[in-house]
C-alpha positions in Angstrom: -43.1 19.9 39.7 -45.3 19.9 36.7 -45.7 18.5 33.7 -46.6 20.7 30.6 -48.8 18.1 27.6 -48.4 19.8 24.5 -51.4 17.6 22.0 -49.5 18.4 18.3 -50.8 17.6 15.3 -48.7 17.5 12.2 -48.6 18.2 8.5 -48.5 14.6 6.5 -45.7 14.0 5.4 -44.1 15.5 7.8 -43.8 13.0 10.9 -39.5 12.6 10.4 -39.1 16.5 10.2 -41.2 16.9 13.1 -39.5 14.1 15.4 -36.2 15.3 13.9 -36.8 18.9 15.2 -37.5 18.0 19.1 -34.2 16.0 19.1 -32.9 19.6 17.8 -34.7 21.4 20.6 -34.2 19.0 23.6 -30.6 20.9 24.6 -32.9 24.0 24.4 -35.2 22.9 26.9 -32.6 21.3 29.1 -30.9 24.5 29.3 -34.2 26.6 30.5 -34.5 27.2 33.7 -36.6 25.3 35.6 -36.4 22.6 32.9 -35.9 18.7 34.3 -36.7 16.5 31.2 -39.1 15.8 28.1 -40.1 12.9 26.0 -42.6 12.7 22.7 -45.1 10.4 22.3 -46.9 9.5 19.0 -50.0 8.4 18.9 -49.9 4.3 17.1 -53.6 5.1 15.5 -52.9 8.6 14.0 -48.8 9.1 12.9 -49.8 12.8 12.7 -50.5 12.8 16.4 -48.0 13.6 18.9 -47.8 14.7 22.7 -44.6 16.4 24.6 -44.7 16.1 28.0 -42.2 18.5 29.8 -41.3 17.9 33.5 -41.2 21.9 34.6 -39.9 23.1 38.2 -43.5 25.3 38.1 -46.4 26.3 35.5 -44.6 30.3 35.8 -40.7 28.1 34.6 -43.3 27.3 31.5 -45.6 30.0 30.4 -43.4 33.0 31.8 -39.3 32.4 31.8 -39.1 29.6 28.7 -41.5 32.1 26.7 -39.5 34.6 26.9 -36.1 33.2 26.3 -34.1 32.7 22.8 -34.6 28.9 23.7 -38.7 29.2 23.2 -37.7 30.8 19.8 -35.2 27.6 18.9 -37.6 25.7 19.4 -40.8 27.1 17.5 -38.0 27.7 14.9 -36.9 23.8 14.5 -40.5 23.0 14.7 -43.7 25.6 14.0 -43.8 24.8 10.8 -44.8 21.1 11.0 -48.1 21.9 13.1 -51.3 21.4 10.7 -52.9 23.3 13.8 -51.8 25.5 17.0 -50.4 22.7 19.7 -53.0 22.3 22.2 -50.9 22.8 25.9 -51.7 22.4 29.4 -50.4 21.3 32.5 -50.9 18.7 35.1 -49.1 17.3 38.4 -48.9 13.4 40.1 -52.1 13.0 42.2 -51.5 9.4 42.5 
């Protein structure tokens, strides 16, 4: 299992869209294979900046199948156009 950190900044202004548009997307991801859970953070010193953590069966579940499915297209849909920048993304396991 991995976890995919997706750092995303967002346009002011548009915090509620933003948050309002991953509640959209969750059934998305829930129904990608390999998918087993996700929860935003936001940052309590910068509003603009949030972090999605998605618990993935593997990196390839991520950056191969979900990429390439309508459900990766849902979910840049309900939410691409709130990033001020590209969401920074990478993925990490439980060491301890």
């Amino acid at each position: 299992m991995v976890t995919e950190f997706a750092e995303i900044e967002v346009k002011p202004g548009m915090e509620r869209e933003f948050i309002a548009g991953v509640e959209k997307s969750k059934a998305a991801f829930l129904r990608s294979a390999g998918c087993h859970g996700l929860h935003l953070m936001r940052a309590v010193e910068n509003p603009l900046k949030f972090v999605l953590h998605v618990q993935w069966e593997s990196v390839a579940h991520h950056m191969e199948l979900f990429r390439a499915a309508p459900e990766f297209q849902e979910w840049r849909g309900n939410v691409a156009h709130c990033f001020a920048a590209p969401p920074v993304v990478w993925h990490g396991e439980l060491v301890v």
